[in-house]
N, C-alpha and C positions, 0 to 999 in steps of 0.2 A: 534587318533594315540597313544596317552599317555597309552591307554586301550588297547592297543595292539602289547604289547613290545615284543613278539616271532616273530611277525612279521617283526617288523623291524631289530629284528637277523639276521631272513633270509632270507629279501630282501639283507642286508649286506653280509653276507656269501658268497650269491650268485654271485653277483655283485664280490663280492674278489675273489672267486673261476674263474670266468670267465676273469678278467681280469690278473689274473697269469696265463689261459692255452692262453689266445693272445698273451700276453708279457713277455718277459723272462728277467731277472737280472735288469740293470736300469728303462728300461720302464715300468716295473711292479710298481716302487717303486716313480717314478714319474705321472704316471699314479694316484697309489692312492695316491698321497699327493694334487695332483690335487683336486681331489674326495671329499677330508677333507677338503681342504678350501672352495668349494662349500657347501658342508654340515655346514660348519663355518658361513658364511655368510647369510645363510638360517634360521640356527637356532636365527645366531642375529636378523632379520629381524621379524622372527616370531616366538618370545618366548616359544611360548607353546609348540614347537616340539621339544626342544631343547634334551629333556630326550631321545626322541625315536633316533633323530640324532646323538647322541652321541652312542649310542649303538650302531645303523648300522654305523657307521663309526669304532666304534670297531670290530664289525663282521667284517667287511670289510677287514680289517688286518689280523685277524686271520684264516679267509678263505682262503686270498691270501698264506698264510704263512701255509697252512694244506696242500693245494695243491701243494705249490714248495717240501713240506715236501715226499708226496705221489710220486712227479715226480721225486728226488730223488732217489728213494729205489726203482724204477720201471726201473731195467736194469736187463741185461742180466749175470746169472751168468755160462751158458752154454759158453759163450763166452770165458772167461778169461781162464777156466779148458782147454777146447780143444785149445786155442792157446798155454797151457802152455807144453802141451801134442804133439804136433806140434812140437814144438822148442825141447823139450827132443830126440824125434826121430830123426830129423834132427841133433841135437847135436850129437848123437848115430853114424848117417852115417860122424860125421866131416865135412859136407855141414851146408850152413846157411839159415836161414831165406829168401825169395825172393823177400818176401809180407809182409806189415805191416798190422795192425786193423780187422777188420771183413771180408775184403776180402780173407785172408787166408784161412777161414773158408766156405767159399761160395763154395760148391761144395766140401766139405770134405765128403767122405764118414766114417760114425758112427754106432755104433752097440746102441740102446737107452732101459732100462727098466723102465717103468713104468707103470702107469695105465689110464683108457681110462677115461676122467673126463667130455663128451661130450655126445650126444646123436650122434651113428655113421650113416652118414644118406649118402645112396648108391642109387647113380644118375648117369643107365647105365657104364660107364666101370669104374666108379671111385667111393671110398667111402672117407668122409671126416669126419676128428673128433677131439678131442685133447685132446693129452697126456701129463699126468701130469710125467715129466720124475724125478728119483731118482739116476738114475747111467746110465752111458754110459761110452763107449772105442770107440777108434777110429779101422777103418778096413787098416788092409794094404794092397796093391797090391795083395797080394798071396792067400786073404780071411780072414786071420787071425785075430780076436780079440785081440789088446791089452790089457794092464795095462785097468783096468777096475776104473772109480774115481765115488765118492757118491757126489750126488747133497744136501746138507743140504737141508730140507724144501720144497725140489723140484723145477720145472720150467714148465710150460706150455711150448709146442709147437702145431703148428697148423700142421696137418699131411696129406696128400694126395697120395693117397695110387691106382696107376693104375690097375685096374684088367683085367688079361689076357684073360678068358673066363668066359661065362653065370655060366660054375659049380661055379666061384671062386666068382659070386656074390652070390649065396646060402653061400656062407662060408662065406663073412662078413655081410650076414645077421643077422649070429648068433652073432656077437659081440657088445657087449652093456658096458654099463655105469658103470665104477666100475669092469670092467675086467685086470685084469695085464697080459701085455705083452712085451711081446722083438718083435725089432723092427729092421731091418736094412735098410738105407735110405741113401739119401745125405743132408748134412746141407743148406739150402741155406734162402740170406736176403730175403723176403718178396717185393713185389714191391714197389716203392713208387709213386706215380699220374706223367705220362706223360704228360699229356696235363694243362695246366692252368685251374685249377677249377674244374678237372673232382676227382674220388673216388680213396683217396688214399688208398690201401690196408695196407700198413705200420701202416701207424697211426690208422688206423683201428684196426690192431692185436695190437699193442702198447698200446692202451686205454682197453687192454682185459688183459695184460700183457703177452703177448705175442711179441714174439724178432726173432721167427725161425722158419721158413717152413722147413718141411720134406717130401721129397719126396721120394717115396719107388715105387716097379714094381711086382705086381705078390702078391698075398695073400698067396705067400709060406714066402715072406720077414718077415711076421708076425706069430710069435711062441705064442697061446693062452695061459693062465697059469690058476691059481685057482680064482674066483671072490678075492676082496679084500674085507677088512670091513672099514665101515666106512660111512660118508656122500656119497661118489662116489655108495657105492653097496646101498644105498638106495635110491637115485634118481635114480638108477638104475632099482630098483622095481620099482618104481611110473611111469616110461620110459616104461615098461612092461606092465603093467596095461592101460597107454594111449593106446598104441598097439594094446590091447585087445578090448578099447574099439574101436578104431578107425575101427576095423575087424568087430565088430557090427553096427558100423556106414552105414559102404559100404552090410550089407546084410538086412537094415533096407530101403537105400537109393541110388537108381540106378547113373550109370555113374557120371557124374559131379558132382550132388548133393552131392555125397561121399564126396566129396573134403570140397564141401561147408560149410556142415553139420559139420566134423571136424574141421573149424578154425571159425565155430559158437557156439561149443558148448565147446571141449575141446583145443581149440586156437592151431591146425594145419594147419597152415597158406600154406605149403609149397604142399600141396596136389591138390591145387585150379586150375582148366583150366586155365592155360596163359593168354586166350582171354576174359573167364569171369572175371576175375582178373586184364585184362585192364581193361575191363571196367568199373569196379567199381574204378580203381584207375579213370579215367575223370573224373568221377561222384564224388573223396573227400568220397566214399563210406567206403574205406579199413578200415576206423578206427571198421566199424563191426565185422570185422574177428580180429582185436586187440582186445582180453580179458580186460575188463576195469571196469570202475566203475558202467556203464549200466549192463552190465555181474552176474557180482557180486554183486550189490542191487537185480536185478532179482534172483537169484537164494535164494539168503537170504529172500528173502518175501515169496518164496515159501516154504523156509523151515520152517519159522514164521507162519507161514499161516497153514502150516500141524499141526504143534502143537499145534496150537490153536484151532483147529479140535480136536486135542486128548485131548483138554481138559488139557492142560499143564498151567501151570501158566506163565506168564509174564517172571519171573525173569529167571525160568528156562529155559524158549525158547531163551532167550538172551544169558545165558550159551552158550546152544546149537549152536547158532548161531555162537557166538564166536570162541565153536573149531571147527566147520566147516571151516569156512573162511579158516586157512592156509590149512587146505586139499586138499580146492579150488585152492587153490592158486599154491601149490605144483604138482596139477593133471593137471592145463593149461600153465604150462611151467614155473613160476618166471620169468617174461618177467615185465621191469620199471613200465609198465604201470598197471599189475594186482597186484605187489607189492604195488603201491600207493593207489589205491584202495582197498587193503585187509587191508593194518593198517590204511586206514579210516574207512573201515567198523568197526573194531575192537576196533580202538581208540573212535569211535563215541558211539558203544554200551557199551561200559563201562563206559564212562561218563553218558550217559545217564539214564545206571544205576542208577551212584551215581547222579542223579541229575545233573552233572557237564555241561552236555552240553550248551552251549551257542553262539559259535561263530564257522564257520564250516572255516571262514580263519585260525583262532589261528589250528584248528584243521590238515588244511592243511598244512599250515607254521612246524608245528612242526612232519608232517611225513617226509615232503621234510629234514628236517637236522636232520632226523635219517638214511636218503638213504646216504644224502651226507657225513654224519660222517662214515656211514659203506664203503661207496662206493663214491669218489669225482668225480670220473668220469663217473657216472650216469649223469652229470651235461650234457655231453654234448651226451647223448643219444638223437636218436630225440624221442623215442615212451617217455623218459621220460619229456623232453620236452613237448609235442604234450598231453600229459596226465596232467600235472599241470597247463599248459596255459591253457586249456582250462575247466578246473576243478574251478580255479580262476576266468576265466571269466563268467562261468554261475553264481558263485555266487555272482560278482563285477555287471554286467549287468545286469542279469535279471530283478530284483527288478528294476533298474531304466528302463528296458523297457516295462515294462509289463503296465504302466501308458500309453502310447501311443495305444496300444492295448485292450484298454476298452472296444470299440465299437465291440470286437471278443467277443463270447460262451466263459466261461473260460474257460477251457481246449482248445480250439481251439487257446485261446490267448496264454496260457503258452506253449502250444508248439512250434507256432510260436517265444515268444520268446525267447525261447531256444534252437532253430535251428539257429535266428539269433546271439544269444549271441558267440552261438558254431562257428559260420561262420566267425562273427569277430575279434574273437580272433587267431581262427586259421590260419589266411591270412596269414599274413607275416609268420609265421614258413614253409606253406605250401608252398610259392614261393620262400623260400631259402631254401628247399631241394628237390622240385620237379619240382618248374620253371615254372610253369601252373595253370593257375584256370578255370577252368569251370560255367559260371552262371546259369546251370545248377543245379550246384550241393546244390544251396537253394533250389529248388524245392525239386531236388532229396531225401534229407535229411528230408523235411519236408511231405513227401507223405511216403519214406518207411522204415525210421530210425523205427519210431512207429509201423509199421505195424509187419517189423522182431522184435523188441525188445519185442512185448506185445503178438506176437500169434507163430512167427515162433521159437522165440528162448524156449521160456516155456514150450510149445508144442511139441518139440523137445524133451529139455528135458526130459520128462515126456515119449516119445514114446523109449526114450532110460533105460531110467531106467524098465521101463514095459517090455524091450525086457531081461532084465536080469532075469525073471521071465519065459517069455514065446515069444519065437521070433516069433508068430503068430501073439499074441497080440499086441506086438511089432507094429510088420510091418502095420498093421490096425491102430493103433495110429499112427503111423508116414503118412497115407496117405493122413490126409490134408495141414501136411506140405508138400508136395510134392507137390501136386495141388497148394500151396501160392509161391512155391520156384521155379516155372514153371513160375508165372503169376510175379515175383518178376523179373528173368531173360529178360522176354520178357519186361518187361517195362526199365529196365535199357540198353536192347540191343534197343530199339526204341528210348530211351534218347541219349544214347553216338555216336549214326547215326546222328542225328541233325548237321548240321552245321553250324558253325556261331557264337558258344559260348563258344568253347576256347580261354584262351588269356594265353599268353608267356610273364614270367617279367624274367629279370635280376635278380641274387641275388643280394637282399639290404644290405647294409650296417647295422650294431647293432644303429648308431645314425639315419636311416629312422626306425627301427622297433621302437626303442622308439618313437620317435616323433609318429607313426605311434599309437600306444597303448595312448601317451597321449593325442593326439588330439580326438582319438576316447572316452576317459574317459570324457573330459574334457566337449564335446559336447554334450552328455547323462547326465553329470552334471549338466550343464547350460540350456538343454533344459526341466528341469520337468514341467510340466502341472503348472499353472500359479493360477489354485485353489487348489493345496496343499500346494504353497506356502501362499498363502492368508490365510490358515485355520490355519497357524500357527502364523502367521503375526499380524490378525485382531484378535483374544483373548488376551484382555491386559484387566492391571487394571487400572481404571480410580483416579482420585483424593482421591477419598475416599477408594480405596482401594479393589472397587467394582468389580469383576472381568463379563468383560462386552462378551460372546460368541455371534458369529455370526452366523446365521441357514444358510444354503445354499441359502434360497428366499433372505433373508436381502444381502448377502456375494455380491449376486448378482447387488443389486441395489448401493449397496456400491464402486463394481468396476466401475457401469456406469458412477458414480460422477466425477471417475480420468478423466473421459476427460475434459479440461477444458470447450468448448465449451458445453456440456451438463449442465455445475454448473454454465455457464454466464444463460443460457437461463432459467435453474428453480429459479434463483432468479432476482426478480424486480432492474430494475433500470440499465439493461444492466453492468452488472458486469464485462463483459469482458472489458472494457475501464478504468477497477481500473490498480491499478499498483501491487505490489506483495502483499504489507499486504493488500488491498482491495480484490484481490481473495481469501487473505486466509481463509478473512473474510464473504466472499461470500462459500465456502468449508466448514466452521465451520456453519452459518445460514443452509446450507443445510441438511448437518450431522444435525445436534439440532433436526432439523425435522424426522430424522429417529431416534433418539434416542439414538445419538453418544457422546461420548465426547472428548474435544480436545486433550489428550493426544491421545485415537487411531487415531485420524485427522492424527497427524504428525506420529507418526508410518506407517500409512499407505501410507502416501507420500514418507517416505523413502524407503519401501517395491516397490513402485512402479518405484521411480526413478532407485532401483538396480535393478529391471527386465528389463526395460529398457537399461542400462549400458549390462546386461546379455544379452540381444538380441543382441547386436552389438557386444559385444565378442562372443556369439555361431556364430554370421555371418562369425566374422573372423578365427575362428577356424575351420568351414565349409568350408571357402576357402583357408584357409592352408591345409586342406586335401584334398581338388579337387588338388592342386597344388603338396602336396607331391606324389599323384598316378602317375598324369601324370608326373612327372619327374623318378618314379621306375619302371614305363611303359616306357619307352626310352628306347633304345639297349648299350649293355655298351661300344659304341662308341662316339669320338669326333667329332662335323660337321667340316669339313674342312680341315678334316683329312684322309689319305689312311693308308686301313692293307690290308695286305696281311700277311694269317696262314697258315703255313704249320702243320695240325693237322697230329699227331702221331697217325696213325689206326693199329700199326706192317706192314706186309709184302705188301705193297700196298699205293693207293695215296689217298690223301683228301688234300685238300685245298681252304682257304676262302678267297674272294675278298671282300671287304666292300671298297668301291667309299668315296669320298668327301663327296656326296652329301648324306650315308645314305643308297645306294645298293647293295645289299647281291649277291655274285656269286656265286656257291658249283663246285668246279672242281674235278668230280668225289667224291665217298662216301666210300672207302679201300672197305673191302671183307673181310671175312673167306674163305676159299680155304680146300674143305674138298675130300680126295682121298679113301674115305671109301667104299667098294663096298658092296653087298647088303647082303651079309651072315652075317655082321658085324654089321647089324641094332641094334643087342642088346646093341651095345656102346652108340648111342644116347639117348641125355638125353632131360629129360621132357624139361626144356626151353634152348638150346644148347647157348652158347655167339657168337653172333652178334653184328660185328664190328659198323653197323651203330645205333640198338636200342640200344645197350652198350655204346658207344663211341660217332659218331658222330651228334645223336639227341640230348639223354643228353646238348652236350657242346654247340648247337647252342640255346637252348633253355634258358642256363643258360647266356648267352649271349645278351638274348632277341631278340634272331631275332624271330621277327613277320610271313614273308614270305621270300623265294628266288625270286630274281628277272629272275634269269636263274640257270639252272643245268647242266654244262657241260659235256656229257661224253666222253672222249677224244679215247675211245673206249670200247671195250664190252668184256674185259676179268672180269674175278669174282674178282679181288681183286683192279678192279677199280670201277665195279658197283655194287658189291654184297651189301655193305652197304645202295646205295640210297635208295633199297625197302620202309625201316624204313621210308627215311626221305619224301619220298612222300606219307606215311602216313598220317606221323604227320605232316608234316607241309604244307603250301599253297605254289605251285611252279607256276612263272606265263609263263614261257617256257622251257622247254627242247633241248637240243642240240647235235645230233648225229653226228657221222662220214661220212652219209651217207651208212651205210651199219648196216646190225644186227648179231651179234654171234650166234651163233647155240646152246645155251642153257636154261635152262628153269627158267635161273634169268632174262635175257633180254628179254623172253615173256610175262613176270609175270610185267614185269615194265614197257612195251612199252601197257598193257591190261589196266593197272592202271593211264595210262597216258591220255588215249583213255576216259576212264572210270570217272575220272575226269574234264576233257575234257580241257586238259594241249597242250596247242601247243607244235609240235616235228618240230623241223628243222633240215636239212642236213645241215652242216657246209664244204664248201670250199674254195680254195684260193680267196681271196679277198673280202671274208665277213666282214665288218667293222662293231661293235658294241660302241655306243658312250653312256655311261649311261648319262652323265653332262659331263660338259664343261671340266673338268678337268680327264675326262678319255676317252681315247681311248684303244677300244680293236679289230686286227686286225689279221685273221685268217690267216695263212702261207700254210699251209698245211692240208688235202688232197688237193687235183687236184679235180677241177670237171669233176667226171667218165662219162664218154659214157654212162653208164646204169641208170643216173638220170633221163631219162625222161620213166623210164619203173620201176616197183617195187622192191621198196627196195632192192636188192640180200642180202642172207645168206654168210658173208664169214666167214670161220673156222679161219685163220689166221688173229688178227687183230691187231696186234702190228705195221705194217707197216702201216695201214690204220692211226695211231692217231692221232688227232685234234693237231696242234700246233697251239698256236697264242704268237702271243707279248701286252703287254700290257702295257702302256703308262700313268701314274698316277702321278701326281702332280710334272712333271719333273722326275720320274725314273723312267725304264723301266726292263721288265721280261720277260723270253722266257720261257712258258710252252710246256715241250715237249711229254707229256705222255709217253706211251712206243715203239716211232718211233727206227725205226734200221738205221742202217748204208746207206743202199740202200734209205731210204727216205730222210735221211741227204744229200747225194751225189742227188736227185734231185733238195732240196730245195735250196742249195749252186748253181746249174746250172741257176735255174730261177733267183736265187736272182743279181747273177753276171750280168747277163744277163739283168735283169731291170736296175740294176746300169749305164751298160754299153751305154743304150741306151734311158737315161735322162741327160738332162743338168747339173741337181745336183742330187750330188752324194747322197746313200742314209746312212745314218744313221745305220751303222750294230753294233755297239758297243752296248752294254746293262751292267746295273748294278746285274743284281741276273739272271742265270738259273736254274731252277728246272731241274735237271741232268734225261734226258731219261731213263726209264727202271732200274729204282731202281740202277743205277751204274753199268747194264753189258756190259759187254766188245761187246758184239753186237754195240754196239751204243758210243755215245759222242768221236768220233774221234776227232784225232788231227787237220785234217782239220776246222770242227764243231768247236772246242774251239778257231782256230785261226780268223775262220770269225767274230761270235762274241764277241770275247774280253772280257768274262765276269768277273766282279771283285770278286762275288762270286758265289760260287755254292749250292743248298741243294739238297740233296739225300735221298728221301721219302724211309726208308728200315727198315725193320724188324729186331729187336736185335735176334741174334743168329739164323738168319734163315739157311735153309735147301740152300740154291742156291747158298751161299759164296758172296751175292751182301754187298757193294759195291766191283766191282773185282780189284784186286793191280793193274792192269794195268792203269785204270781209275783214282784210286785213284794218280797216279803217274803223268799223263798227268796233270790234276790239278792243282797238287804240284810245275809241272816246269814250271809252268805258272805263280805260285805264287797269285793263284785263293782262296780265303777264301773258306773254306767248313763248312756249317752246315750241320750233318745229325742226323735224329729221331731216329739211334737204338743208338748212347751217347747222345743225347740232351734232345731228345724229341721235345717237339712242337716248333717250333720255329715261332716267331711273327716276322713282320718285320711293322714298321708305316713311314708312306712317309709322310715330313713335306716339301714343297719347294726344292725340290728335294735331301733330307738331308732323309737318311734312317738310325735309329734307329731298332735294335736288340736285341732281347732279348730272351732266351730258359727255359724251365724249368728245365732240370737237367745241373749237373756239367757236362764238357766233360771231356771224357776218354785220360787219357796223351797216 
């Protein structure tokens, strides 16, 4: 470690920079004093580290303290100008202020100049890109342009820009990178994550420096101007040129392939089939279409390679190679991952040049804290992430695994271990930000990482650079990649049908990934083959000075001695009944005879005794990692515990049951509700957002649910079932639960085929269906009625809001009425039976409840005053859309409520709202602030 002081900079660095973006003001500061006394205590313990600990304890400071430095200076100055702008008007009219902070702003409409610093990338009716803005005015009522103010230095915003018709996507076709333009928009904040754990957009734009969405209507809002100069117009050329080739791509490479072939060659990742692009994500594939350090060493051998052909000298091909690289680099995007890779390529041929090469961690350590000196918030990219982990890991692992694999061809060995090294390293990053592993995907990786890497990618290349010459030639070169990108597709589409080999984790915690990374160091440490350690062990100098080696035959007969019973039996006089100096003496008699002497004697007993010691510490390290899995394999629920979530899907219901015992409920999945008719096809975009693969798989997965145990659909309109499609994809459902009747469209055909298909039990749900998961839930169906036409097929009904599933459910002493979207008319039956049972039982029944989920998003249809007075509910939530189009929840409702003095939680202020039943004691909790 002492030989490797860059290293421990910026393991330091790292570790400071990460724990200044977790913790803010104190806890940062006690966090790393923490850190320093650990490192204190360590270095006492174990001297020799002391030089390296002392440094990353320094870094460690100075990272945290570069970062609070960066998070600083990372605000909005668009902000302060237009509020200051705001208030002058207002002054102007002798009215005042009404709004304080950045809500003033939210919805301001602005006139914005600057220049486009983005690649503008139009996806059906919408393009998106971001401008670097220099001046802006606000707009008034009447159209007008105000007082116009200069942004010093400029300010990014992220821009979204709706297009009216197919002509006005031809027109921001032509807008590119490094264009100045005026802009007229509305200001508005950026989202921040609704649901706990899901993708906050905010913080997203925030780590990019970015503070403000602009939304604009019609590609007349934007005025084109003159290209600008600068960095912007030359990324802008190099945006051009990918283009170009990307056009060559698709006439070299039918349908899909196009796509493929782009985010395999020039890292166009966005062009890929949806479905093939699942699939390689199951498969842990996608890091292929990542440009990276495989990418970029290919490409540099084959340019090495040509010039060694022309007969170029060595030093000049390294040249060469070097200014290739950032061209490379510049032509497949500047994405974390090909930057780390291109100043290793560069850093390593240069050293190498001069001889310097030696150590490829130093090498990696000191690109990583030139990204993060230029960039700290690279730190918490995943592709940068996901690229140095595992860039470290082949070079920390390999080497120690490649001894376990001796018995393999070598190359068959090293690829294996390098597929494994690659696999281990990248677990934990891969299950805290995609929440799934596939065991698959060792296969997968070890059958066609090599096969694209050494024939499809170079071959590619090569049929692409040949079509710039002659697109016949071209095309004939590229046709065996075609025939391998055929037989590539069909083995990954045969792979990711498999079932059985996904599994769903919980995001881990930063203390399971470490433990997680040292138990796996620590294991491949302690487990090295037991004759490498001997070969270093058994060469000593004996008495005289004599330096005694051991050949492999000897080594061999040397380790049979350690057993003691072997060294009683080859010497006379039954030795095993000596006491310790008599074995030892019987040990030394034996050795004498091989030609030992007693100095290696006892060497060699100490070699053996810490292998020994090392067997029962890899045991235990073995089974702290069985143990750490299976606890980051649990769901991130408590046993003995009830939740009920009401997830934020917008304009529509989703909500999670999790039992006592461990059992998953999904009530209803929201919907996207889309009223587009068919001339307007041109709006749809390549992957449109979907509530359930956006929203509520993601969350269930990051949650670790495994399977549902039921799926309730309380009825069959789109924005209570359009989402489940997703989740009976992806995940194992072990029943389904209808209303007894099916909607007339083709998301409930599509899901009732898939159910079928599956082969998922579907049950009609009516009064008096009782579901008991454990002892400690009961869940008991109220409503529908069972229909006359149950014992004949299914019926189609168009209206299904009156038909919806109501039940109560009964959890650890609290109780909840879910009502889907019943109306008034099915309220006024349920209240007739319910009285009605009451009336004619001995004891009376229990109508009071603690929480209702408010019918039909809060329209005035439904939750009468009768309804709120039967059961008495202490609180209410109201599953609704922020700013929808229906005006839900309606003041009426919201007032009935109010005089009841009924608590309301709802999703379009809250967002998600958790509720966990302890003893019948219900704790709450939401993720946003509510709106006064």
């Amino acid at each position: 470690m002492n030989r490797r002081p860059l290293i421990a900079i910026t393991c330091g660095w790292i570790a400071g920079s990460g724990l200044a973006a977790a913790y803010t003001g104190w806890r940062f500061w006690l966090f790393g004093l923490g850190l320093l006394l650990v490192c204190t205590a360590i270095a006492i313990i174990w001297r020799q580290a002391w030089r390296s600990l002392a440094l990353a304890g320094l870094a460690l400071l100075l990272g945290g303290c570069y970062w609070l430095y960066n998070e600083a200076g990372n605000v909005s100055r668009i902000g302060p100008i237009v509020a200051g702008m705001e208030a002058e008007k207002e002054a102007g009219t002798g009215t005042s202020p009404t709004k304080e902070g950045a809500q003033v702003l939210d919805g301001q409409t602005i006139r914005m100049e600057g220049t486009i610093v983005s690649t503008v990338k139009v996806d059906g009716d919408r393009a998106d890109f971001t401008l670097k803005v220099s001046g802006l005015s606000l707009i008034s009522p009447d159209g007008k342009a105000l007082a116009k103010h200069e942004i010093p230095r400029g300010e990014k915003v992220a821009v979204q820009l709706r297009l009216a018709s197919r002509s006005e996507q031809q027109t921001a076709a032509t807008w590119h990178r490094g264009l100045r333009v005026t802009l007229n928009g509305t200001l508005e904040l950026p989202q921040p994550a609704r649901n706990f754990g899901a993708f906050d957009y905010r913080r997203y734009l925030h780590l990019q420096r970015i503070h403000w969405l602009v939304k604009a209507s019609g590609a007349s809002s934007l005025k084109a101007g003159q290209p600008s100069r600068g960095a912007a117009a030359a990324l802008g050329s190099v945006d051009a040129l990918r283009e170009r080739l990307g056009e060559r791509i698709e006439r070299l490479f039918p349908d899909w392939q196009a796509g493929y072939m782009k985010g395999l060659l020039i890292g166009l990742q966005n062009e890929l089939d949806p479905d093939k692009y699942a699939e390689f994500t199951q498969l842990g594939l996608t890091h292929i279409l990542a440009i990276s350090g495989s990418h970029v060493a290919i490409n540099v051998a084959l340019v090495l390679g040509l010039l060694r052909l022309c007969r170029v000298t060595r030093e000049t091909a390294n040249t060469v190679a070097i200014v290739f690289v950032p061209g490379y680099m510049l032509l497949t995007g500047l994405s974390p991952s090909v930057i780390r890779a291109g100043l290793m390529t560069i850093l390593g041929l240069y050293l190498l040049r001069r001889g310097l090469l030696k150590d490829s961690l130093n090498v990696l350590a000191a690109v990583a804290m030139l990204m993060l000196i230029w960039d700290p918030y690279y730190l918490l990219n995943v592709s940068f992430q996901l690229s140095f982990a595992v860039t470290a890991g082949l070079i920390v692992f390999v080497p120690r695994l490649t001894p376990y694999l001796r018995w393999l061809p070598g190359k068959i060995g090293n690829a294996v271990a390098i597929t494994l090294a690659a696999q281990l390293v990248s677990f934990p990053l891969t299950i805290v930000y995609f929440n799934q592993f596939s065991f698959l995907s060792i296969p997968a990786n070890l059958l066609l990482v090599p096969i694209i890497g050494t024939l499809a990618l170079p071959l590619g290349t090569g049929a692409l650079l040949l079509s710039l010459l002659s697109i016949k030639l071209g095309s004939w070169a590229a046709l065996p990649v075609r025939w391998l990108n055929t037989a590539t597709f069909e083995a990954t589409n045969w792979l990711s049908t498999r079932s059985g080999f996904m599994t769903y984790w919980k995001s881990p915690s930063l203390l399971w990934i470490a433990a997680f990374y040292a138990g796996c160091y620590l294991l491949v440490y302690w487990g090295q083959r037991r004759e490498r350690i001997a070969a270093e062990a058994l060469t000593v100098r004996g008495q005289d000075d004599d330096t005694v080696p051991l050949n492999p035959a000897k080594r061999e007969v040397a380790f049979a001695h350690i057993n003691w019973r072997e060294w009683s039996q080859d010497v006379p006089g039954n030795q095993a009944r000596l006491g310790g100096l008599g074995r030892l003496a019987a040990v030394k008699t034996a050795w004498t005879q091989q030609g030992y002497g007693w100095r290696a004697i006892a060497i060699s007993l100490r070699r053996w005794a810490w292998m020994k010691r090392k067997d029962f510490l890899r045991l235990g390290v073995a089974t702290g990692l069985v143990l750490l899995l299976i606890i980051g394999y649990q769901p991130a629920y408590s046993q003995g515990t009830g939740y009920i979530e009401f997830i934020d899907v917008g304009q529509g219901d989703c909500a999670l049951i999790t039992t006592p015992s461990g059992k998953h409920i999904l009530v209803d999945g929201g919907g996207t509700v889309s009223f587009r008719k068919a001339k307007d096809a041109w709006r749809e975009r390549r992957e449109p957002f979907e509530v359930g693969a956006k929203t509520v798989v993601p969350l269930l997965k990051k949650r670790g649910i495994h399977r549902l145990d039921a799926v309730i659909l309380t009825h069959g309109d789109q924005d209570h079932i359009g989402g489940l499609q997703a989740v009976i994809d992806s995940i194992p459902v072990e029943a389904v639960v209808i209303n007894g009747s099916l909607a007339e469209s083709k998301t409930m055909t599509t899901l009732m085929e898939t159910a079928l298909t599956k082969r998922i039990p579907v049950y009609a749900a009516s009064r008096g269906m009782k579901l008991q998961p454990d002892d400690a839930t009961r869940l008991e169906v109220i409503y529908p009625l069972m229909p006359e036409e149950a014992l004949h097929p299914i019926p189609i009904v168009k209206e299904q809001n009156h038909r919806s599933i109501v039940f109560r459910l009964d959890m650890n002493g609290a109780s909840f009425l879910f009502t889907g979207d019943m109306d008034e008319t099915a309220e006024k039956e349920v209240l007739g039976l319910e009285r009605l049972t009451s009336s004619g039982t001995t004891t009376p029944q229990l109508s009071s409840i603690n929480v209702m989920k408010v019918a039909h998003h809060g329209s005035k249809t439904s939750t009468s005053a009768a309804w709120l007075d039967y059961w008495q509910p202490e609180a209410a939530v109201i599953s609704v859309g922020a700013s929808n189009l229906y005006g839900h929840p309606h003041p009426t409702v919201v007032d009935r409520l109010n005089a009841q003095q009924i608590r309301i939680y709802r999703t379009d202020h809250q967002g998600e709202v958790q509720m966990r039943v302890r003893e019948g004691r219900i704790e709450v909790r939401y993720k946003l602030l509510p709106i006064p």
